[in-house]
N, C-alpha and C positions, 0 to 999 in steps of 0.2 A: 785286907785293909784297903779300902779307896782312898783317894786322894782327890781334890777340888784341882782343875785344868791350872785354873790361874792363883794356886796357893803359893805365898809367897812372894805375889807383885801386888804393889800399893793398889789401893781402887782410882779408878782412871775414868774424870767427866768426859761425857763426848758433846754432849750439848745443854744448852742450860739455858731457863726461861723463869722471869718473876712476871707473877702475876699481880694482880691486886692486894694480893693477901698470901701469896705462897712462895719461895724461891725452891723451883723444880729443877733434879738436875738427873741426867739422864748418863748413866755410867756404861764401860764400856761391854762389863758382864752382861747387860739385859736389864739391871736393875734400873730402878727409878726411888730417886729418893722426894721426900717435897717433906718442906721445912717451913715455919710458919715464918714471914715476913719482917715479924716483931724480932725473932729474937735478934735481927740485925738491925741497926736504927738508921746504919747510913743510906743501906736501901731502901730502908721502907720511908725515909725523906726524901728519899730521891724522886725524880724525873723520872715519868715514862720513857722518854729520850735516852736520858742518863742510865738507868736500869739495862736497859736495850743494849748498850755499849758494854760488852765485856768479853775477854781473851781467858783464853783455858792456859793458865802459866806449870810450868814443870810437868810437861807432858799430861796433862790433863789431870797432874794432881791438884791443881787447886785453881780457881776462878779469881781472875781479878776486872775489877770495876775501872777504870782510869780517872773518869772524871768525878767518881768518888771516892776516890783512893781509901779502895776494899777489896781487903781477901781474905777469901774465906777457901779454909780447904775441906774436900772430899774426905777426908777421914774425920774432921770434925764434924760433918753433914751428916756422916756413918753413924757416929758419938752421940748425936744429939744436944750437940753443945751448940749454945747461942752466943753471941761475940762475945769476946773476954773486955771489950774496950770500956777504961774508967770511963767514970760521966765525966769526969772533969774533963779529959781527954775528945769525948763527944760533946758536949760544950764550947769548947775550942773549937772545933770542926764547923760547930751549927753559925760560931760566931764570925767565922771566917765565910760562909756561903752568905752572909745576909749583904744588901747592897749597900757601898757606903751612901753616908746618906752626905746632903748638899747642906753647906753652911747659908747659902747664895738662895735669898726668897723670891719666890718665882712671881708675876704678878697675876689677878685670875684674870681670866680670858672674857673678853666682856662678849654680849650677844650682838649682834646685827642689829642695828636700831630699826625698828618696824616703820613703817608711812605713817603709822599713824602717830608715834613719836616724834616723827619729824616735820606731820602738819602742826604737832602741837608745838615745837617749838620753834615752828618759823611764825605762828599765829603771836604767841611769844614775845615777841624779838629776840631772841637769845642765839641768833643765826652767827 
């Protein structure tokens, strides 16, 4: 009877990278897992910036996001399961990252009056 070295210990990320379109995660067996992008929505809204920002939490069982406050673990990457989050719950999320907007109407920015504007209206008199 063989036995696997590491049978018995959770799988454990060592590093972890989204891409465009993939959240790859590099475990400490050797293996590589890569997950498609969709099935998580907060990342795949997220920032390049934001995406980029993430901590290996419980000893590298499982990845979290901070400034999209998401985690996703290593055994569900395993699973092939794509986030459990209600829409309504993502909904809420999407509706809290939008900027508030201004009650306060801004005015439009006028252009630089040309020379030739300004011979016309000194020719005018409207000076």
């Amino acid at each position: 009877m063989s036995t696997l070295p590491n049978e018995g210990l959770p799988p454990r990320a060592e590093r972890v990278q989204v891409t465009r379109d993939s959240l790859v995660a590099d475990l400490a067996d050797g293996r590589t897992i890569i997950a498609p992008l969709s099935w998580y929505p907060r990342l795949h809204r997220g920032t390049p910036a934001e995406r980029k920002k993430w901590r290996l939490i419980a000893g590298g069982e499982g990845i979290h996001w901070p400034d999209l406050d998401e985690d996703i673990s290593v055994e569900g990457l395993l699973a092939g399961s794509p986030s459990g989050e209600s829409q309504r719950s993502f909904q809420r999320w999407l509706e809290n990252r939008r900027p508030p907007r201004s009650n306060t109407r801004l005015h439009p920015v006028t252009a630089p009056e040309s020379s030739k504007q300004k011979r016309r209206r000194r020719i005018s008199g409207r000076e």
